[in-house]
Structure formats: C-alpha cells, structure tokens
N, C-alpha and C positions, 0 to 999 in steps of 0.2 A: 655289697659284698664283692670283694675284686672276683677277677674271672681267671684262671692260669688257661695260659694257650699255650701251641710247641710254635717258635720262632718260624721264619719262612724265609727267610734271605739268611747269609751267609753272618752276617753280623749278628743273627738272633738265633742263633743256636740253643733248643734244649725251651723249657717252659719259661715264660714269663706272667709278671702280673700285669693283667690290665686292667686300670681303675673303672667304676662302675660310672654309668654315663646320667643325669636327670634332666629332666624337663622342670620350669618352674611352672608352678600350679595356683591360680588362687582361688579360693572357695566360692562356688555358686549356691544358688538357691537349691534345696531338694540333696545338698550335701551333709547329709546326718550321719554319715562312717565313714572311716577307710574302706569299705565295701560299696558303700555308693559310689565314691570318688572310683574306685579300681571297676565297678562296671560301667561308669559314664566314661572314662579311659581307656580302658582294653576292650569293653563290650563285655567283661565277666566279673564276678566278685573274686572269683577265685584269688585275685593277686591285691586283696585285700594286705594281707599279713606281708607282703614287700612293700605297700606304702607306708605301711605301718614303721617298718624298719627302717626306712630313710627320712621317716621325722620323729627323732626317739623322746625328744622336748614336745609334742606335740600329740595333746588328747581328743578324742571324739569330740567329747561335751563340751571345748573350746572354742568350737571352728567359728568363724564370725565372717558371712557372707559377705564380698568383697574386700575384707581384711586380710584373711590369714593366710600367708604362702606357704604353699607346700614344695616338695622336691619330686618327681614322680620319676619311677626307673623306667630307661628308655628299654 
C-alpha cells in the first residue's frame, strides 16, 4: 500500500505518494503461514495479514520450501 508524506524540499510541496518497498523471500523449513513467515521476519505474527497482502497470487497451503518467492514489506 503506498504511503502519502508532506514533500520536504521546495520542489515537493504538499503530500506525495511513495511506493511501498519489499524484500524477496523464499520459503524455508517450519514455514506453514503468513504468520510464521511474518514472525521468523519481524519477530511477531502480528504483520501476518501485510504479507498476506503483497502476494495476493499466493496461498498458505502452497508454499514449497526452497521454491516459492515471496515479497516481504520493508
């Protein structure tokens, strides 16, 4: 999801959007959720439902250790 900020220098006046930033991911061992993955990543499950969100093609039940890339938000 972009992020809107208020410019900082004279040529960025007023909010802009900035695009949302990721990491590439690929699936390890003991990776059964977007909740695994988001607490082996952030240390919390909490940001489950944001990895969720930046792979909309891609299911739990899918994931195939050393195969499957994920996007992970920075």
């Amino acid at each position: 999801v972009p992020t809107v900020v208020e410019g900082t220098g004279p040529a960025e006046r007023g909010p802009r959007l900035v695009p949302p930033e990721f990491t590439p991911y690929t699936v390890q061992r003991g990776d059964v959720s977007f909740g695994a993955i988001s607490k082996r990543v952030y240390g919390t499950s909490a940001h489950a439902e944001a990895v969720s969100r930046a792979n909309p093609f891609v299911t739990p039940d899918k994931l195939v250790v050393g195969k499957t890339r994920l996007l992970i938000p920075k």
